[in-house]
C-alpha positions in Angstrom: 0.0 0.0 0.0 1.1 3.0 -1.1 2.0 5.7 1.8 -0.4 8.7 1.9 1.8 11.5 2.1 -0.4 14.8 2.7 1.5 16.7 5.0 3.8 20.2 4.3 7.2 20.0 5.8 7.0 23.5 7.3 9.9 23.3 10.5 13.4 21.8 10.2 14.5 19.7 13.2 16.4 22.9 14.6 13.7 24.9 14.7 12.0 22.5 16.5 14.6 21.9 18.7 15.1 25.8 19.6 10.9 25.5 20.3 11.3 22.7 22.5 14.0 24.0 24.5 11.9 27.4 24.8 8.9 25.8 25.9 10.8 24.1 29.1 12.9 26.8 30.0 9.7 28.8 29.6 7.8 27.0 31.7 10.2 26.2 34.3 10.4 30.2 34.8 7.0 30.7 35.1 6.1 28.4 37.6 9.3 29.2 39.7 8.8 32.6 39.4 5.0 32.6 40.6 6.3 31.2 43.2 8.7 33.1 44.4 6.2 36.5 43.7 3.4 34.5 45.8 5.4 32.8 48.4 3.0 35.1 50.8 0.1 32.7 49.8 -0.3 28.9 50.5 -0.4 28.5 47.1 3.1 30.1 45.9 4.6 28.3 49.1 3.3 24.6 47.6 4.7 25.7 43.9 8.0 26.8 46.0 8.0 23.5 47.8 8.3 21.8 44.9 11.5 23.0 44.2 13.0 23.0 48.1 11.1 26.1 49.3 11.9 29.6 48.7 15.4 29.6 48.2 15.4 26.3 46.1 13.2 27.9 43.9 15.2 31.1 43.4 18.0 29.1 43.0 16.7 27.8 40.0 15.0 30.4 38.7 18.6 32.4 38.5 19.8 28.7 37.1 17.0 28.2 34.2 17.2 32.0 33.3 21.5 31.9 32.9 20.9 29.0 30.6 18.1 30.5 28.5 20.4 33.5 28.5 22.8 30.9 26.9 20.5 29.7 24.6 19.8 32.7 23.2 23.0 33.5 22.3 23.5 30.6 20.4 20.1 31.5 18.6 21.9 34.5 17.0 24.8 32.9 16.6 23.3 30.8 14.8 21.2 33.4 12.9 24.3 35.1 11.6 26.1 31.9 10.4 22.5 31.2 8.3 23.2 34.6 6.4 24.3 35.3 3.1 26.8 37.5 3.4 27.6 37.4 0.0 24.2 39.0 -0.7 23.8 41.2 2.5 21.6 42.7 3.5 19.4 41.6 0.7 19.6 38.1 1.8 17.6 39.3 5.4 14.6 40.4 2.6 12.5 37.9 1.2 9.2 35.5 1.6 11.8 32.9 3.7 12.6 35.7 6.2 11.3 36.4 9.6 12.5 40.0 9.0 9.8 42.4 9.3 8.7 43.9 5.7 6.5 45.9 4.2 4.1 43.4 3.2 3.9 42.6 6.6 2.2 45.8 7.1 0.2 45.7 4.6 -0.9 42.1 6.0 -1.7 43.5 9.1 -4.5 46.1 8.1 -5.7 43.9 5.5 -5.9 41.1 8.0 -7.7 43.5 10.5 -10.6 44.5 7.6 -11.0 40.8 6.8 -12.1 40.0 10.6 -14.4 43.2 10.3 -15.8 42.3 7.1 -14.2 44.9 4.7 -12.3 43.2 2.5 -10.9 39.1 1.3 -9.0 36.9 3.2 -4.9 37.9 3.1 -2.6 35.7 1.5 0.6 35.4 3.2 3.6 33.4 2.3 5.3 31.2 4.4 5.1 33.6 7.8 2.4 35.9 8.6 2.5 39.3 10.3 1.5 37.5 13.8 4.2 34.7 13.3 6.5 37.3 12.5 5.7 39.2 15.7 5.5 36.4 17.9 9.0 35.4 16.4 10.6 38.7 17.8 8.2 39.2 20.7 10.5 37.2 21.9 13.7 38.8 21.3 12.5 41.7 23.3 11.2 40.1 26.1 14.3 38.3 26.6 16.2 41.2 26.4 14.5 43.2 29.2 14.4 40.2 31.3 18.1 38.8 30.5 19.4 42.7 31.6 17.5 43.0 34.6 17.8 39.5 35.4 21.4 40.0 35.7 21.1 42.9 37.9 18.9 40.9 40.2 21.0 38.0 40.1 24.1 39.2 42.2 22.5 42.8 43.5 26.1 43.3 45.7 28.2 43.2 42.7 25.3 45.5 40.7 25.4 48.0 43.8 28.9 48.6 42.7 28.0 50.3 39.2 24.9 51.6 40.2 22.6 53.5 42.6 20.6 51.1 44.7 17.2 52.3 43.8 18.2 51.1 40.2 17.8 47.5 41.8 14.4 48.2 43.0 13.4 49.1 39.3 15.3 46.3 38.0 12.9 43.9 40.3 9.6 45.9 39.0 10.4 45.5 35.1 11.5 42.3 35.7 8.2 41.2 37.1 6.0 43.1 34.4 7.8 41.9 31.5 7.7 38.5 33.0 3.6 39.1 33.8 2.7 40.3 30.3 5.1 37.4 28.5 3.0 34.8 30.4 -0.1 36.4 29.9 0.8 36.5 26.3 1.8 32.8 25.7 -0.9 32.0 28.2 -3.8 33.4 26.8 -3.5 34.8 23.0 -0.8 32.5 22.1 -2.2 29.4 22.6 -5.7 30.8 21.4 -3.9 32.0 17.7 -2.2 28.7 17.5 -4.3 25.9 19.0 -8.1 27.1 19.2 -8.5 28.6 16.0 -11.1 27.1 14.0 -8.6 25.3 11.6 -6.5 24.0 14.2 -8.5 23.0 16.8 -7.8 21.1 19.4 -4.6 21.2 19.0 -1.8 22.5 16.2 1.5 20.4 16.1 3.6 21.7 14.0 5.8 22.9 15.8 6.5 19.5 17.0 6.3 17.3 13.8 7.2 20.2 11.8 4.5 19.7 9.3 0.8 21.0 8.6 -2.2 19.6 6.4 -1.7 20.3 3.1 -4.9 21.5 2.8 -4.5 23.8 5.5 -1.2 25.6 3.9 -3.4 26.2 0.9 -6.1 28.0 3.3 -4.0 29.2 5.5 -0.1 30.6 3.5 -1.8 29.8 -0.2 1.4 32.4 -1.4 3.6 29.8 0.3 2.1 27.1 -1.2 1.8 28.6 -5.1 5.6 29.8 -4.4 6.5 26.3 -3.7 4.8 25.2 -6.7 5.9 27.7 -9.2 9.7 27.0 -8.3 9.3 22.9 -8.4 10.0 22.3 -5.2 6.1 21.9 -3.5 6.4 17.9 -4.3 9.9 17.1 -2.7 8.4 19.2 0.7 5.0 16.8 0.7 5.5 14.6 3.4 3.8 12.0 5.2 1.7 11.8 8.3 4.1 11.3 11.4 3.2 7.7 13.0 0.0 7.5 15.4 2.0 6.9 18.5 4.3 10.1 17.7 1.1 12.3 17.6 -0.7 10.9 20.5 3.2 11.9 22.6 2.6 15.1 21.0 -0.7 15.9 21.7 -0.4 14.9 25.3 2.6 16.6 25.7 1.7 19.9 24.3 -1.4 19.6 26.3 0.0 19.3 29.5 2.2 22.5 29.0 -1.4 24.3 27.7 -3.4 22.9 31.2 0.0 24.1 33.4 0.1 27.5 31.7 -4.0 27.8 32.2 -3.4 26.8 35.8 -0.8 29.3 36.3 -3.2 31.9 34.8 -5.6 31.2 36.7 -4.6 30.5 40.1 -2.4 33.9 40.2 -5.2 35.6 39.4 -7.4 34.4 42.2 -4.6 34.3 44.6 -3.3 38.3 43.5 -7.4 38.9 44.2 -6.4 37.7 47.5 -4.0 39.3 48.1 -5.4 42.8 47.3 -8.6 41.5 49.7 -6.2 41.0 52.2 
């Protein structure tokens, strides 16, 4: 029997590699740093407990955040080795890019009048405008929390080059940035990605590194007709990964989505608390 291949390879293995390693460095910041910002409450002292109490779980908070610090750098590091140089800076243009352009602009309003009614469906390539922005949504959230991070994470040595108060404001961005990146992932995140009518209940890609066929045409039909036009939309047709693989991936990504949710929710109810109190 002939294998039914229906699937478009959209991610290489690295990419989903970098994801992977994003979601569990992620997520072991999140819930270690609830923690340690509701360690007043009974709940934050059971998250903290989980990791040895309160100074286990800054411990490893300071630990996780050095090595996604690391990991970062190695991102661009490996960002710059994937550029043509010989055709810089025209190489970081294109429909392969992450780089914002133009059309992604253009996308953006023109997205915005389709969900109001005004005009047809965009067609975007292989990224959207939103892909795009989550992509670097990213960068900058890293960047604000790798700095002051780093402040926070030896405050003696810190005091040294600057004025103590500049720790206290280190400690408040630190916190909001963290708050609106979880909020973010937590909420609109995995609503964009996972309950959108055409990938509901849950979108894989990102760990099989494919999507329907189908789909792409609804979804990047640019992508797709670009793919086609230059020969090369047969060789990326793949098939289905195996039933077991999916199952691992659906439970897995699900369990991340019910721990963010829980997060969500309990330090919302517990920072109501709080204010009661």
């Amino acid at each position: 029997m002939t294998e039914q291949r229906n699937r478009l390879k959209r991610f290489s293995a690295i990419h989903r590699l970098w994801h992977l390693g994003l979601i569990l460095l992620f997520m072991t910041l999140s819930v270690t740093g609830i923690a340690w910002m509701y360690f007043e409450t009974p709940w934050g002292r059971g998250l903290a407990n989980l990791f040895g109490g309160y100074s286990g779980t800054l411990e490893i908070h300071r630990i996780v955040g050095l090595v996604l610090l690391a990991g970062f750098t190695l991102h661009i590091l490996y960002l710059v080795h994937r550029i043509d140089w010989s055709n810089f800076p025209r190489s970081l243009f294109g429909p392969e890019t992450l780089v914002f352009q133009w059309i992604d602009v253009k996308g953006f309003f023109n997205h915005l009048g389709w969900i109001f009614g005004f005009n047809k469906q965009p067609r975007f390539d292989r990224w959207s405008w939103w892909e795009k922005f989550d992509y670097w949504a990213v960068w900058w959230g890293l960047i604000i929390v790798g700095v002051t991070g780093l402040m926070l994470y030896n405050p003696v040595l810190t005091s040294d080059y600057m004025p103590g108060w500049m720790l206290n404001v280190a400690l408040w961005v630190h916190r909001i940035e963290a708050v609106l990146a979880m909020g973010h992932i937590f909420t609109i995140h995995f609503t964009v990605e996972h309950w959108r009518p055409s990938s509901f209940p849950f979108n894989a890609a990102m760990f099989d590194g494919t999507m329907d066929l189908q789909e792409a045409k609804h979804e990047h039909p640019n992508w797709v007709a670009r793919l086609e036009a230059e020969g090369r939309l047969a060789d990326a047709i793949v098939p289905p990964p195996p039933v077991p693989l999916r199952i691992f991936y659906f439970l897995f990504g699900y369990s991340i989505i019910l721990l963010g949710l829980f997060l969500l929710v309990f330090a919302i109810i517990n920072a109501t608390l709080l204010t009661l109190f």
